[in-house]
PQR file with spaces between the fields and no chain letter, atoms N, CA, C, O and H, PARSE charges and radii, in Angstrom:
ATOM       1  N    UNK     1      85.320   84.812  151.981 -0.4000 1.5000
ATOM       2  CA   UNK     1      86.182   83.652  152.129 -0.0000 2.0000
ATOM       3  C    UNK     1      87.428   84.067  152.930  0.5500 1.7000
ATOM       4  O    UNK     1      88.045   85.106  152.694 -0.5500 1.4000
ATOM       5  N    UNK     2      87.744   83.223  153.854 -0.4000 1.5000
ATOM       6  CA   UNK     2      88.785   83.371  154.688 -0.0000 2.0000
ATOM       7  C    UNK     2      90.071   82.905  153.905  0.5500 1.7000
ATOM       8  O    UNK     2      90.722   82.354  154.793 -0.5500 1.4000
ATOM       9  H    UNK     2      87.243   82.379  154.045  0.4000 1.0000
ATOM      10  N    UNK     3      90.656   82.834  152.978 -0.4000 1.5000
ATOM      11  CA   UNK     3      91.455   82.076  152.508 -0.0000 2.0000
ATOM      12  C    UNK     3      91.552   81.628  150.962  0.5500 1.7000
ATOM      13  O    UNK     3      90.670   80.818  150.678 -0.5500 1.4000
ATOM      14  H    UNK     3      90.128   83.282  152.256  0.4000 1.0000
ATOM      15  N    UNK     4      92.234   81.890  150.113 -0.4000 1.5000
ATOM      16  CA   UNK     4      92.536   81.655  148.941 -0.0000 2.0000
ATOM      17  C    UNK     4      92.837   79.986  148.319  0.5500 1.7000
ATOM      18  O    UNK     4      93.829   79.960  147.591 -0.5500 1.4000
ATOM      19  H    UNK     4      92.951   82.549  150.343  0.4000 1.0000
ATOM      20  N    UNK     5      92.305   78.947  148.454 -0.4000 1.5000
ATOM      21  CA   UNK     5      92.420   77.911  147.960 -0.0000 2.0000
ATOM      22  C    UNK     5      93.457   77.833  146.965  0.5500 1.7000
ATOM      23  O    UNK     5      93.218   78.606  146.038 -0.5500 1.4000
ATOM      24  H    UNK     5      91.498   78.969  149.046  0.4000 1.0000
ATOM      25  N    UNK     6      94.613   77.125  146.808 -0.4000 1.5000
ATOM      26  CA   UNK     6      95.351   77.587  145.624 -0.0000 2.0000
ATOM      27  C    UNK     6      95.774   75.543  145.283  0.5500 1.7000
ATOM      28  O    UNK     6      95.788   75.154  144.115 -0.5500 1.4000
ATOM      29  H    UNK     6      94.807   76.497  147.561  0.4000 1.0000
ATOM      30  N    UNK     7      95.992   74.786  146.162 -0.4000 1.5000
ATOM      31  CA   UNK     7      96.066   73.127  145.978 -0.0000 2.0000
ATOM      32  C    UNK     7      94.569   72.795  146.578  0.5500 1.7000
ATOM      33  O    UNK     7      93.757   73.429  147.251 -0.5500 1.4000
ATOM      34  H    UNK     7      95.981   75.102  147.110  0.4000 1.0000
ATOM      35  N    UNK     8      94.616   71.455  145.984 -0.4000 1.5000
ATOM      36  CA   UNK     8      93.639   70.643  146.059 -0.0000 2.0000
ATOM      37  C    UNK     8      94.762   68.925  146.672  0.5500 1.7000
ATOM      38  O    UNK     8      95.717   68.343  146.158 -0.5500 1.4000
ATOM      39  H    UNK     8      95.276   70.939  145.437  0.4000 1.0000
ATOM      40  N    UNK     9      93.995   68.705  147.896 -0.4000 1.5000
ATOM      41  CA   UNK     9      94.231   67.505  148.495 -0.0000 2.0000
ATOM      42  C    UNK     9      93.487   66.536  148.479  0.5500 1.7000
ATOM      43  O    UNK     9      92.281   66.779  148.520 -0.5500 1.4000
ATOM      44  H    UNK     9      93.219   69.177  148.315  0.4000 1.0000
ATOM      45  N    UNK    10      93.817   65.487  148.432 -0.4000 1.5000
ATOM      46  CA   UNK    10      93.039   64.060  148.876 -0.0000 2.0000
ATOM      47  C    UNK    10      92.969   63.381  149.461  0.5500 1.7000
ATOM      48  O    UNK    10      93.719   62.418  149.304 -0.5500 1.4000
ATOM      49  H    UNK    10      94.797   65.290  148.399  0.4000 1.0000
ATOM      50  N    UNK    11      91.916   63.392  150.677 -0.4000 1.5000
ATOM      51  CA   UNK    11      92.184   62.690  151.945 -0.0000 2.0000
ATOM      52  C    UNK    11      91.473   61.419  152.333  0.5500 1.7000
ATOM      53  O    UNK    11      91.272   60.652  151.392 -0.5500 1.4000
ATOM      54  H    UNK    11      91.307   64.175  150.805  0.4000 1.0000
ATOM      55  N    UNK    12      91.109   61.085  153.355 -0.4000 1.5000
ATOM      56  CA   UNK    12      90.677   59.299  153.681 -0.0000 2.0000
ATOM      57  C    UNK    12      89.648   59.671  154.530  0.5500 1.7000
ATOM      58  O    UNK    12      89.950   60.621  155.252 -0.5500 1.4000
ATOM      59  H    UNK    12      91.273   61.708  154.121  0.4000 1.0000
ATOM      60  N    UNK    13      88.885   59.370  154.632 -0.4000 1.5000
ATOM      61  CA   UNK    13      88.030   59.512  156.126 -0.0000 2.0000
ATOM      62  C    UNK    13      87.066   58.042  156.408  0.5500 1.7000
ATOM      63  O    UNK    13      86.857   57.329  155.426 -0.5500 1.4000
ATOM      64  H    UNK    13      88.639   58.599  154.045  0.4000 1.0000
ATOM      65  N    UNK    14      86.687   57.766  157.310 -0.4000 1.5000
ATOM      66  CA   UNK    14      86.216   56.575  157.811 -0.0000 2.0000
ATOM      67  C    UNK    14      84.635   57.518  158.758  0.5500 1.7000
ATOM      68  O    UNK    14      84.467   58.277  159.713 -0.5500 1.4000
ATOM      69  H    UNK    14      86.856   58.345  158.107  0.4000 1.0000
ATOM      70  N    UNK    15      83.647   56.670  157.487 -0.4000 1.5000
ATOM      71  CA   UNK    15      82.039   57.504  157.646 -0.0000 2.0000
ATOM      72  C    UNK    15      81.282   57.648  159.251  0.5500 1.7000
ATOM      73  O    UNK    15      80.253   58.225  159.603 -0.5500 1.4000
ATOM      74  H    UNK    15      83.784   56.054  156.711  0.4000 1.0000
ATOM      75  N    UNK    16      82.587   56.617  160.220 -0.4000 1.5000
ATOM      76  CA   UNK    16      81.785   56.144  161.533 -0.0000 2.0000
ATOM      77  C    UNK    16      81.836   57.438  162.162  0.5500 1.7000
ATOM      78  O    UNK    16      82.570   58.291  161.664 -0.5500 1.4000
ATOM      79  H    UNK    16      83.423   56.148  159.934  0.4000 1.0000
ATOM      80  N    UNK    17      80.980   57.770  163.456 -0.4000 1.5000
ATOM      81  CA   UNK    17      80.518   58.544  163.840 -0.0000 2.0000
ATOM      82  C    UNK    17      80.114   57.733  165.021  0.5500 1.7000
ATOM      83  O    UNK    17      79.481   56.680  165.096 -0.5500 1.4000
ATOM      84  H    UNK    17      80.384   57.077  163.860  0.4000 1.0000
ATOM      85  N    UNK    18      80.794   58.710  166.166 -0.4000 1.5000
ATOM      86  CA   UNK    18      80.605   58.419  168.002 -0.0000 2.0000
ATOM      87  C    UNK    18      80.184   60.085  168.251  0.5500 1.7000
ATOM      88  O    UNK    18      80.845   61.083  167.961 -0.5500 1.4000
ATOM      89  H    UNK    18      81.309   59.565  166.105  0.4000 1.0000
ATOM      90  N    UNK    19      78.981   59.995  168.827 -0.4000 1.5000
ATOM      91  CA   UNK    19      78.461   61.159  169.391 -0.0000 2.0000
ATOM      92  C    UNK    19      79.285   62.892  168.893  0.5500 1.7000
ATOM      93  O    UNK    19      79.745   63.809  169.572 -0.5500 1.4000
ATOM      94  H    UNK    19      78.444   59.184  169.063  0.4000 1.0000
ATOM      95  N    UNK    20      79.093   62.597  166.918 -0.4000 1.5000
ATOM      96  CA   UNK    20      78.921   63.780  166.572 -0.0000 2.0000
ATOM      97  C    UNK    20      80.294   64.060  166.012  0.5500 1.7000
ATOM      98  O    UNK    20      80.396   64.805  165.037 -0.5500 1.4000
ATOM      99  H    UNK    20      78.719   61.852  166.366  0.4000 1.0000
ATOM     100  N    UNK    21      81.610   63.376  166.701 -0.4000 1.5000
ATOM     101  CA   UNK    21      82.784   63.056  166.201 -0.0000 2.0000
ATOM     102  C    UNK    21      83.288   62.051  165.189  0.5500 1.7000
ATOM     103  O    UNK    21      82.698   60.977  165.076 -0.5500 1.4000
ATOM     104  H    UNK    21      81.527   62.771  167.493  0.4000 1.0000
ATOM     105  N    UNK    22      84.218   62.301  164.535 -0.4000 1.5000
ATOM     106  CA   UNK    22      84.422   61.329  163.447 -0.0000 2.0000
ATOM     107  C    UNK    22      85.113   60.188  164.616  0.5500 1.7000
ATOM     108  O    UNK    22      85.651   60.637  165.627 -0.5500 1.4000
ATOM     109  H    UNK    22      84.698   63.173  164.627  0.4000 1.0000
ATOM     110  N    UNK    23      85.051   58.967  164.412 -0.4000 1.5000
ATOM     111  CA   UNK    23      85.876   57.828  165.168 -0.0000 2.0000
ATOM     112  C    UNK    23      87.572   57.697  165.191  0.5500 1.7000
ATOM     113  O    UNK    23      88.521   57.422  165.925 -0.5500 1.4000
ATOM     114  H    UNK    23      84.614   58.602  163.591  0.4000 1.0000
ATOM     115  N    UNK    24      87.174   58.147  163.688 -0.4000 1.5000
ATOM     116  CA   UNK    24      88.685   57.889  163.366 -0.0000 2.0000
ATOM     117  C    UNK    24      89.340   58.764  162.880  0.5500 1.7000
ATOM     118  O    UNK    24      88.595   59.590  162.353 -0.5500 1.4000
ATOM     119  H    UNK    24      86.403   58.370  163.092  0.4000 1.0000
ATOM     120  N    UNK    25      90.462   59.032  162.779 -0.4000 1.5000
ATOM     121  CA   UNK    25      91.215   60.764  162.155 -0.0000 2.0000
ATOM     122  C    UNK    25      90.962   60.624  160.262  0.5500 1.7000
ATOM     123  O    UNK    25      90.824   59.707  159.453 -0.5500 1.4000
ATOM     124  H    UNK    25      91.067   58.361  163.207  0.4000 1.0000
ATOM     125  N    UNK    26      91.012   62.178  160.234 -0.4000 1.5000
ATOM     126  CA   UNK    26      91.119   62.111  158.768 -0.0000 2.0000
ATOM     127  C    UNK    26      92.856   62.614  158.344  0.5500 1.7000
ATOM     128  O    UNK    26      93.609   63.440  158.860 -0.5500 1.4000
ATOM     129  H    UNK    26      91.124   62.923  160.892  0.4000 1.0000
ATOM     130  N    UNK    27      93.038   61.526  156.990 -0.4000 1.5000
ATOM     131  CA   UNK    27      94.522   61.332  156.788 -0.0000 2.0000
ATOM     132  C    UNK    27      94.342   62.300  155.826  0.5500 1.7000
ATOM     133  O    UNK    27      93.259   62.564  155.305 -0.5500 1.4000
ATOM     134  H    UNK    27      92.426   60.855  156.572  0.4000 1.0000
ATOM     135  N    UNK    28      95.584   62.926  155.544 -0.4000 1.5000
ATOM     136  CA   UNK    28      96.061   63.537  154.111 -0.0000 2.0000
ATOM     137  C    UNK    28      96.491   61.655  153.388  0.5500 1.7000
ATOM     138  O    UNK    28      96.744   60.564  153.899 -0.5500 1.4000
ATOM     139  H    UNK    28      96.464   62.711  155.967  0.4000 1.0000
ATOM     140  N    UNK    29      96.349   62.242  151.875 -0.4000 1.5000
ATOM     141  CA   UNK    29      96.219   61.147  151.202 -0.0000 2.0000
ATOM     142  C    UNK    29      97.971   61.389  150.044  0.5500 1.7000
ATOM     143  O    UNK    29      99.068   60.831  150.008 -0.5500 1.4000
ATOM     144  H    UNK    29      96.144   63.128  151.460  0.4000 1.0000
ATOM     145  N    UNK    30      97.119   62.823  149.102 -0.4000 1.5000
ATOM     146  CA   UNK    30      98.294   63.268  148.259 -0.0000 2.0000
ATOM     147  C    UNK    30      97.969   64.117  147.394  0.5500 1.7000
ATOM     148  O    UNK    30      97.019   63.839  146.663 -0.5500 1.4000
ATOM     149  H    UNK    30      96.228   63.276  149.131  0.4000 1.0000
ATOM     150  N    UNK    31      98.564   65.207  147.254 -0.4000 1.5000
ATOM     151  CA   UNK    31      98.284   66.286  146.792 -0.0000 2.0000
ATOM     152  C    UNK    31      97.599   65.894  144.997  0.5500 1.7000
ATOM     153  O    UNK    31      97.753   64.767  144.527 -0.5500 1.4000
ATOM     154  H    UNK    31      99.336   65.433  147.849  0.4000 1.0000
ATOM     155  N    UNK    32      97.044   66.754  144.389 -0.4000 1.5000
ATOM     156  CA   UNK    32      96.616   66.433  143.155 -0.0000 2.0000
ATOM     157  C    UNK    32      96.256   67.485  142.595  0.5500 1.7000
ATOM     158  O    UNK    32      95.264   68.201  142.726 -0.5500 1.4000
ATOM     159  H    UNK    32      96.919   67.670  144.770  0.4000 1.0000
ATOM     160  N    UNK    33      97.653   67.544  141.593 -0.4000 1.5000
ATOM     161  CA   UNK    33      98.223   68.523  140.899 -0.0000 2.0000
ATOM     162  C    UNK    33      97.188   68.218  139.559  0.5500 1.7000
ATOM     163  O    UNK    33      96.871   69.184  138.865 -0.5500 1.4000
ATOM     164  H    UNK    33      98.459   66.962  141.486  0.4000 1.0000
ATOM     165  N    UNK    34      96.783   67.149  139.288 -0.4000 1.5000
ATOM     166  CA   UNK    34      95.632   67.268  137.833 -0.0000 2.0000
ATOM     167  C    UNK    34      94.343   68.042  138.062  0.5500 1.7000
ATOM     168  O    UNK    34      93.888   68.637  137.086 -0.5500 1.4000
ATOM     169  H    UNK    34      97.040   66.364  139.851  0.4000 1.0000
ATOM     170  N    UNK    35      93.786   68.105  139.055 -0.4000 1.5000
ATOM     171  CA   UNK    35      92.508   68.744  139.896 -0.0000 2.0000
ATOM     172  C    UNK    35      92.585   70.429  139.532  0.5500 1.7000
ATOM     173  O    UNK    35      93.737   70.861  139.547 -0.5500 1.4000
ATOM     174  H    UNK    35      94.156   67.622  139.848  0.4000 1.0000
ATOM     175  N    UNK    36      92.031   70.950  139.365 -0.4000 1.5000
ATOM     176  CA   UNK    36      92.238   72.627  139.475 -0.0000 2.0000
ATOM     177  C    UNK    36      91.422   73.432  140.372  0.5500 1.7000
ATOM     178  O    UNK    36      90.358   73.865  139.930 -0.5500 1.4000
ATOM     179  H    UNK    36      91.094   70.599  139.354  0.4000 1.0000
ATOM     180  N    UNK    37      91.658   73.612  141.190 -0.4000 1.5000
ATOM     181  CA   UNK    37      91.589   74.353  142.365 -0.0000 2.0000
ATOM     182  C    UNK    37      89.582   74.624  141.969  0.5500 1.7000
ATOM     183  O    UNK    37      88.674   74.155  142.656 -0.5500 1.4000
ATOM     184  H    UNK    37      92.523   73.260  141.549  0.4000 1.0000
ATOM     185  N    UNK    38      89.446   75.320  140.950 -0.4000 1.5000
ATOM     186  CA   UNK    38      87.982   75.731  140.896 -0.0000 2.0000
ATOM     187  C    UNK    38      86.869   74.405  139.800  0.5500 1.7000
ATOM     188  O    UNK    38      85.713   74.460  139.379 -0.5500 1.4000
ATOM     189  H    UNK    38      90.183   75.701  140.392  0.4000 1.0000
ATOM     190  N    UNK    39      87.872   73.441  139.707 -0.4000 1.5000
ATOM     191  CA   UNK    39      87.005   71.912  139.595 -0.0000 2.0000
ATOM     192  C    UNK    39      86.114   71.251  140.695  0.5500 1.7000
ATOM     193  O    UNK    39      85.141   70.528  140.484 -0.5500 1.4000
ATOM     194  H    UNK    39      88.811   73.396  140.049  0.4000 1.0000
ATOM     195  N    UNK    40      86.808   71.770  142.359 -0.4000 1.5000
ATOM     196  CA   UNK    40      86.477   71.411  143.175 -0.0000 2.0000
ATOM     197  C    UNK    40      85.345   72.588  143.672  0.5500 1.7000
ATOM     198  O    UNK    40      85.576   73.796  143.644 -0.5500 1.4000
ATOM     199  H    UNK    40      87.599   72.358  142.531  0.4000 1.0000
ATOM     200  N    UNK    41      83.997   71.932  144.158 -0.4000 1.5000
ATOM     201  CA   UNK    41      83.104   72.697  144.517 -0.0000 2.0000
ATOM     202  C    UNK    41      83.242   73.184  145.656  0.5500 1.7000
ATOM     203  O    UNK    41      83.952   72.526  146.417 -0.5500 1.4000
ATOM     204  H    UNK    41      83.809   70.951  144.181  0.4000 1.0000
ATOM     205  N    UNK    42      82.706   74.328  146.129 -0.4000 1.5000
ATOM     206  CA   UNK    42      83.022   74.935  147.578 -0.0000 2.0000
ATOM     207  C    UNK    42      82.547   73.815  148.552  0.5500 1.7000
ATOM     208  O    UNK    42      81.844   72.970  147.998 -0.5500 1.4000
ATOM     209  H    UNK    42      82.130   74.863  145.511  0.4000 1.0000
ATOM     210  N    UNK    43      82.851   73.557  150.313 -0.4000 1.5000
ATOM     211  CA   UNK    43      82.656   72.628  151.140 -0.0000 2.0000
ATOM     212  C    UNK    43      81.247   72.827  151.366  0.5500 1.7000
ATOM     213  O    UNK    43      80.684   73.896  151.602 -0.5500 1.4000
ATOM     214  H    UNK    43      83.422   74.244  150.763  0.4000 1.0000
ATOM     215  N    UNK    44      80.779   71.767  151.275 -0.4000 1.5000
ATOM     216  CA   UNK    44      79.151   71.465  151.964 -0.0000 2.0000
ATOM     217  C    UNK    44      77.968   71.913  149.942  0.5500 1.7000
ATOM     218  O    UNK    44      76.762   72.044  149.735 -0.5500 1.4000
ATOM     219  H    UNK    44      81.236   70.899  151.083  0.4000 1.0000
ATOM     220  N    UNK    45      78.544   71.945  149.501 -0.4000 1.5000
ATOM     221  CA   UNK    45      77.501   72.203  147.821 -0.0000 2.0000
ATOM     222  C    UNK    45      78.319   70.975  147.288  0.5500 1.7000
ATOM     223  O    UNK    45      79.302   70.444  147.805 -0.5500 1.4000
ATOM     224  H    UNK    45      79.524   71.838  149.669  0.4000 1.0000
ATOM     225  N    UNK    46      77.635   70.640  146.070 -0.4000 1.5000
ATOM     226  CA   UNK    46      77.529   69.661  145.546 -0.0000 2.0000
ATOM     227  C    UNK    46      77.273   68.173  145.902  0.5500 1.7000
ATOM     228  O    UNK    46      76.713   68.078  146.995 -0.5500 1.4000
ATOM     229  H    UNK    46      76.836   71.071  145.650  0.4000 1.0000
ATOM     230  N    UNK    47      77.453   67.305  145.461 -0.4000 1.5000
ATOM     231  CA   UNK    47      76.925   65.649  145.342 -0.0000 2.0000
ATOM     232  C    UNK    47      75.977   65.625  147.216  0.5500 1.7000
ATOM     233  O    UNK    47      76.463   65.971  148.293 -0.5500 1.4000
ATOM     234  H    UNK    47      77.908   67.382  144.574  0.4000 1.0000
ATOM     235  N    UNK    48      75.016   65.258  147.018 -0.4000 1.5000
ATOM     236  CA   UNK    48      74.435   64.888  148.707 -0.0000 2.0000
ATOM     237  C    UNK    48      75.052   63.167  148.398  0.5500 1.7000
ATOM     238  O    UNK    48      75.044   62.327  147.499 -0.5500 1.4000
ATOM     239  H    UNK    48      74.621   64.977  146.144  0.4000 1.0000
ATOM     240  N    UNK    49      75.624   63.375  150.000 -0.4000 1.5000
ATOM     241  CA   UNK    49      76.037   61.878  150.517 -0.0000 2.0000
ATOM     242  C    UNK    49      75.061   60.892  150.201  0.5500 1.7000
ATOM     243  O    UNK    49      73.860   61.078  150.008 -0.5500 1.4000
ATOM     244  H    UNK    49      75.630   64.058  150.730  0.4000 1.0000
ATOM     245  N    UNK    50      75.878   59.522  150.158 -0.4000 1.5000
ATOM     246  CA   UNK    50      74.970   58.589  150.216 -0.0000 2.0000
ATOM     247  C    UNK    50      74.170   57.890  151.303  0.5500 1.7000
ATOM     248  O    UNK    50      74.489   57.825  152.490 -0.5500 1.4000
ATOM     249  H    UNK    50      76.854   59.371  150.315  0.4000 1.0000
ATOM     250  N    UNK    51      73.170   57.418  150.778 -0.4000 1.5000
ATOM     251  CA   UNK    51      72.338   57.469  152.281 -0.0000 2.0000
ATOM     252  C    UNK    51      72.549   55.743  152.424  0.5500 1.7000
ATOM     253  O    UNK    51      72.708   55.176  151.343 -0.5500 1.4000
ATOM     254  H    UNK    51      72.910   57.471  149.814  0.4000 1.0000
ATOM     255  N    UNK    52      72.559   55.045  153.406 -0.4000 1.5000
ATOM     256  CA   UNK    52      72.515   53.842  153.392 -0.0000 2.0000
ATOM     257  C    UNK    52      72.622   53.093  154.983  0.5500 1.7000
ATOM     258  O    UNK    52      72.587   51.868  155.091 -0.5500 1.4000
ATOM     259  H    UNK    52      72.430   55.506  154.284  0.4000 1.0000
């Protein structure tokens, strides 16, 4: 791991997709101090997206 995770953020993202790019930026939302750093699963494991 490149990096020590120590906060957990919550951000916005908008699912659209133009050739591989997100459409729209992803926002910071607000930090979340109830979350504990190892509640959150590493990026890309856990829940598969919804398909629709």
């Amino acid at each position: 791991m490149l990096v020590d995770p120590e906060l957990v953020a919550e951000i916005t993202v908008d699912t659209a997709q133009e050739r591989g790019s997100w459409r729209h930026p992803v926002r910071f939302a607000r930090l979340r101090l109830d979350v504990a750093v190892t509640d959150v699963p590493p990026f890309g494991a856990g829940a598969e997206p919804a398909s629709g």
